[in-house]
C-alpha positions in Angstrom: 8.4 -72.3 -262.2 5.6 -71.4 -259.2 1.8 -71.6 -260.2 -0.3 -68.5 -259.1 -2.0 -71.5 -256.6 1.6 -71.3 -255.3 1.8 -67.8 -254.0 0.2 -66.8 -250.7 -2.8 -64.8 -251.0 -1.8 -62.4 -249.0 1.4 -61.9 -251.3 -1.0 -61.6 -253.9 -2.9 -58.7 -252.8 0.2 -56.6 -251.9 0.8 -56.9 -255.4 -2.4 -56.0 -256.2 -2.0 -53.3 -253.9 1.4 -52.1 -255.8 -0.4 -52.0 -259.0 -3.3 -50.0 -257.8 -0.9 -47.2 -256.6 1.4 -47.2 -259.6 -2.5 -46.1 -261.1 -3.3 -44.0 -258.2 -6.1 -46.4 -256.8 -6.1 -45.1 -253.1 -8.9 -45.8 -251.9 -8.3 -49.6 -253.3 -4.5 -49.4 -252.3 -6.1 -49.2 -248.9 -8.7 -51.8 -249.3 -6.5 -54.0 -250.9 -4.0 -53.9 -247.9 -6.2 -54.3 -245.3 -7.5 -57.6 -246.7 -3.7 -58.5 -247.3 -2.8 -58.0 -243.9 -5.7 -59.9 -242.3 -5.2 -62.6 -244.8 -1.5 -63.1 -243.5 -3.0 -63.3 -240.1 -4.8 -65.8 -240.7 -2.1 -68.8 -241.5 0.8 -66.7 -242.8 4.2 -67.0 -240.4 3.9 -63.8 -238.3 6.9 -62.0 -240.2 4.7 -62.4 -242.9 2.0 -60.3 -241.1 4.8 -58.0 -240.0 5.4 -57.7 -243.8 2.0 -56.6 -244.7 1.6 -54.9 -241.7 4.5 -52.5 -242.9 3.1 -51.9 -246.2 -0.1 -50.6 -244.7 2.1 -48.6 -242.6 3.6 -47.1 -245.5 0.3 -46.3 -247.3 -1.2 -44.7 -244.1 2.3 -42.4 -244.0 2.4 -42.0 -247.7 -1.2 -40.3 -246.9 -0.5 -38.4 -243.9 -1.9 -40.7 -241.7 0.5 -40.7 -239.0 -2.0 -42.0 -236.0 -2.6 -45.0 -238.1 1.0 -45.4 -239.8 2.4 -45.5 -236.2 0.0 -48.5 -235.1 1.2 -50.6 -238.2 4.8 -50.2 -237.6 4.6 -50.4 -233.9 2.5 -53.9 -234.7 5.4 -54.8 -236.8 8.2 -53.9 -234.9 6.5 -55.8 -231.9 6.6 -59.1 -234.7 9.8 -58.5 -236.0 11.3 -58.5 -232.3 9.4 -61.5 -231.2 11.6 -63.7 -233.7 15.3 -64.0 -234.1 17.2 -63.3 -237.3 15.0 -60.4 -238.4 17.1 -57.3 -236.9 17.4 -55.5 -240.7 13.5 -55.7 -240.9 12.9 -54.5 -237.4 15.8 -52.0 -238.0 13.7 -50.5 -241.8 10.9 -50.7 -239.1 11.7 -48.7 -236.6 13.3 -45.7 -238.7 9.4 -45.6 -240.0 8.6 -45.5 -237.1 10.9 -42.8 -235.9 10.1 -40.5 -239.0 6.7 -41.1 -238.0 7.2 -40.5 -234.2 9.3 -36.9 -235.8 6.3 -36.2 -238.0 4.0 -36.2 -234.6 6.4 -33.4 -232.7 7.5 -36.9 -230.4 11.9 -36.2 -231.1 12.6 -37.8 -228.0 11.0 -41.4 -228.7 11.5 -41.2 -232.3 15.6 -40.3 -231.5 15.4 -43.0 -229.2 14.1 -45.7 -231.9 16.1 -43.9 -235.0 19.6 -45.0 -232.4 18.1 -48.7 -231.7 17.6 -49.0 -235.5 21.3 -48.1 -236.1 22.5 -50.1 -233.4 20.9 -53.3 -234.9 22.1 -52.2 -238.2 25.9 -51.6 -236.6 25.5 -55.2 -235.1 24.8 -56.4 -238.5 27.8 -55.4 -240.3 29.8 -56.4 -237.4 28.6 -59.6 -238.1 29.6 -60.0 -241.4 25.8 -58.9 -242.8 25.9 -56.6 -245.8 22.9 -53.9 -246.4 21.8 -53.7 -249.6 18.3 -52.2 -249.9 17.3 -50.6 -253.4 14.7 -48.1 -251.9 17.5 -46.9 -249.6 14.9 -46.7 -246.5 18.0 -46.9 -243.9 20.3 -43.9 -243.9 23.5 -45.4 -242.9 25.8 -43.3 -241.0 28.8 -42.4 -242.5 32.1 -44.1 -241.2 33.6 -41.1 -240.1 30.1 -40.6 -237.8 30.3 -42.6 -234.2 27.7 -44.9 -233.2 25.0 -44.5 -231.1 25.3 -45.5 -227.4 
């Protein structure tokens, strides 16, 4: 069994973070991931920083904040694709990024990232990988659709 001295304090403030939207905390959400991601930075593995980075991300698109949404996941994808064996978390990243990219009238790039995502998910399966994400953020083609190029 894992002490609270255990967990990373970063780890701990995204749950904080979690808890203070289920309540609809905002402001704090914000706040709260903020400190989480700087805490990561400071110590944490970088994927860990990607994590939180993502989560901010998410807030800021959950908001409406695209300008800001698309500087988190762009950090994030940058961390994610700095370090082998994270393609599905670079993949989740980049289709928020895409929808974010959408969101801001920018089709092209977003198209562009939406068909890398897929590719790295493609390359996945082909390698024996199965996806199994419970908040469905990748929209898997369906097996009758062709792959992007």
């Amino acid at each position: 069994m894992n002490s609270y001295s255990e967990i990373p304090f970063w780890k701990v403030l995204l749950t904080a973070a979690e808890e203070a939207h289920k309540l609809g905390e905002y402001a704090r959400v914000e706040a709260l991931l903020k400190r989480a991601v700087l805490a990561a930075g400071e110590g944490a593995e970088p994927v860990d920083l990607a994590l939180a980075l993502v989560h901010l991300g998410d807030m800021y698109e959950h908001q409406g904040r695209h300008l800001e949404s698309e500087e988190a996941y762009r950090k994030a994808s940058e961390i994610y694709d700095s370090f082998p064996g994270n393609d599905l978390l670079l993949a989740m990243t980049l289709r928020n990024l895409a929808d974010v990219l959408c969101e801001l009238d920018r089709h092209e790039e977003g198209a562009e990232l939406r068909a890398r995502a897929l590719r790295l998910i493609f390359e996945a399966q082909q390698n024996g990988i199965q996806i199994a994400d419970g908040r469905a953020v990748l929209k898997l083609p369906r097996p009758s659709e062709s792959m992007p190029k």
